[in-house]
C-alpha positions as CSV (number, residue, x, y, z in Angstrom):
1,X,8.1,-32.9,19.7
2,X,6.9,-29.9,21.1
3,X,4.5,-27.3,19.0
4,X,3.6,-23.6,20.1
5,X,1.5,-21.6,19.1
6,X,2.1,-18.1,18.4
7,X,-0.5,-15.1,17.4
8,X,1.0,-12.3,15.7
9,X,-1.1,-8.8,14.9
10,X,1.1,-7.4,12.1
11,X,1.7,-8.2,8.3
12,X,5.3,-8.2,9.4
13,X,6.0,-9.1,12.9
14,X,8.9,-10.5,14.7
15,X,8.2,-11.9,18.0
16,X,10.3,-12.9,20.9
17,X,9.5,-16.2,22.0
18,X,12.6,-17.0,23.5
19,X,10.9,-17.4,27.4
20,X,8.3,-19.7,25.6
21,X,11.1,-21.7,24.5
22,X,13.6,-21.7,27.6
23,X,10.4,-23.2,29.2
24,X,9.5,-25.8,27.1
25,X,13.7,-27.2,27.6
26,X,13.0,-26.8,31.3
27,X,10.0,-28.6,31.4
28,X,11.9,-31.5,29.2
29,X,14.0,-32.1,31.8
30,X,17.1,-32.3,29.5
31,X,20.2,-30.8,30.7
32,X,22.8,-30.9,27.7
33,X,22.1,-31.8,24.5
34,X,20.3,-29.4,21.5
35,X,16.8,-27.9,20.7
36,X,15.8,-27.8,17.3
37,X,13.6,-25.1,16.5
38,X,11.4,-25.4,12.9
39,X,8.6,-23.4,11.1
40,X,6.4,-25.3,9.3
41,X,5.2,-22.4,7.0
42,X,6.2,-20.8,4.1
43,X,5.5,-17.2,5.0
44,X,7.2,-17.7,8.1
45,X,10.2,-18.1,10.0
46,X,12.6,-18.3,13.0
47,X,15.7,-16.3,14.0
48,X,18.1,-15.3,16.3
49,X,19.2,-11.8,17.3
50,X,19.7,-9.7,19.8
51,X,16.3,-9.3,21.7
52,X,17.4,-6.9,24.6
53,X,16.5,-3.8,22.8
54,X,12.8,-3.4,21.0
55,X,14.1,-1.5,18.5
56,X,16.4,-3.8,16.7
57,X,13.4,-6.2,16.0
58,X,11.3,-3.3,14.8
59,X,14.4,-2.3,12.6
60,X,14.2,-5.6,11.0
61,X,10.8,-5.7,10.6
62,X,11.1,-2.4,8.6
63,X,14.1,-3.2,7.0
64,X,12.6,-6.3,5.7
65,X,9.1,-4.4,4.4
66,X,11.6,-1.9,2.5
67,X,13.5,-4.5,0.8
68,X,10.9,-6.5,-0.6
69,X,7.7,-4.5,-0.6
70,X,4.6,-6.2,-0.7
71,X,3.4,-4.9,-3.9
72,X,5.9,-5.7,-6.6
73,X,6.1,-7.2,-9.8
74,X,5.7,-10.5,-8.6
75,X,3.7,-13.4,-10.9
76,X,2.7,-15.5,-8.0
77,X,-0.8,-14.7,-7.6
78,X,-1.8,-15.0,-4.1
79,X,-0.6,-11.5,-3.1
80,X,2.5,-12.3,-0.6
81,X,5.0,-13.2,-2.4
82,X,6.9,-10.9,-0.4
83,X,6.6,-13.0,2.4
84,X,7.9,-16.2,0.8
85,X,11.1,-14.1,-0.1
86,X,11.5,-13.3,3.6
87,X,11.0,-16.3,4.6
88,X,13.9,-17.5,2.3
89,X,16.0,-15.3,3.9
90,X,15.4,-15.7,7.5
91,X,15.4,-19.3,7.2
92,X,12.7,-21.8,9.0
93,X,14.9,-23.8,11.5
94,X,17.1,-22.8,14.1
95,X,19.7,-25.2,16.2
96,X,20.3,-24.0,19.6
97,X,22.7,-26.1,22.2
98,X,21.8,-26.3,26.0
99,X,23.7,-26.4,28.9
100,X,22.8,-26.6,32.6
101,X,19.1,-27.0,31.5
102,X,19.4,-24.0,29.6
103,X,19.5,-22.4,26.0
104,X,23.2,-22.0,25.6
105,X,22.9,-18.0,24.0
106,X,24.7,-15.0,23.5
107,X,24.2,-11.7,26.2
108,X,22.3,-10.3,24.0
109,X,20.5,-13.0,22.1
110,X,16.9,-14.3,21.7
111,X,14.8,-16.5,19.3
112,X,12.0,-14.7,17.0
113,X,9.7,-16.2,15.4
114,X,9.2,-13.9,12.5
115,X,5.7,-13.2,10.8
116,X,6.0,-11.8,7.2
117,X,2.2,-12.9,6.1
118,X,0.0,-11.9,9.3
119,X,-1.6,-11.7,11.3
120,X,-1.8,-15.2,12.1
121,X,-2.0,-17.6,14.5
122,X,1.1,-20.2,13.2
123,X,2.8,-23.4,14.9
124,X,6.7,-23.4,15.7
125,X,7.8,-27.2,16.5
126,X,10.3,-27.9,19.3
127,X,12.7,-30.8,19.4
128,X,14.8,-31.9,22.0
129,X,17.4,-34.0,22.0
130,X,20.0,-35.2,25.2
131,X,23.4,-35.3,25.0
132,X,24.9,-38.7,23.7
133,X,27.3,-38.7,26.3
């Protein structure tokens, strides 16, 4: 298993760690098979989206901070309860296939790891695994 670390600077922050990724299957040496991405936090997550246009991860990002404020009538006392509610919605694992020693994406797609109680410095852990075959 493979862990990176990743610094945000935001409350809210989704960042694009998709080269960090690509390099850690290219450095594996695995040329088929799946990489298993996972956030072991609970004020943080992983996605996938499109990542050639800025704006769409900032549009999240505020999207996100509309929906569930961070002030709200929450009874968990620690003050980000907002962030364990977007973490339940973005998830904390990701499954990506590879093929030809690559991450087997979409055009337009990337991985995020997203920040919802920041700024941090968090851990994502990388698993992969070789085709079977």
């Amino acid at each position: 298993m493979i862990t990176l670390r990743v610094k945000t600077t935001r409350r809210t922050q989704l960042v694009d760690i998709t080269g960090e990724v690509q390099r850690a299957v290219k450095e594996s040496g695995i040329a088929a098979g799946v990489c298993y991405l996972y956030v072991p936090h609970t004020t943080a997550g992983v996605a996938i989206n499109e990542h050639a246009d800025p704006d769409v991860a900032a549009d999240v990002e505020g999207a996100l901070d509309r929906l569930i404020p961070h002030q709200g009538p929450y009874r968990h006392s620690e003050g980000n309860s907002d962030a364990h509610i977007k973490t339940v919605l973005t998830g904390t694992s990701q499954v990506v296939f590879l093929e030809g020693g690559k991450l087997a994406l979409g055009r337009w797609q990337g991985i995020f790891f997203c920040e919802f109680d920041g700024p941090r410095e968090r851990s994502l852990w990388v698993k992969i695994v070789a085709d079977a075959r």
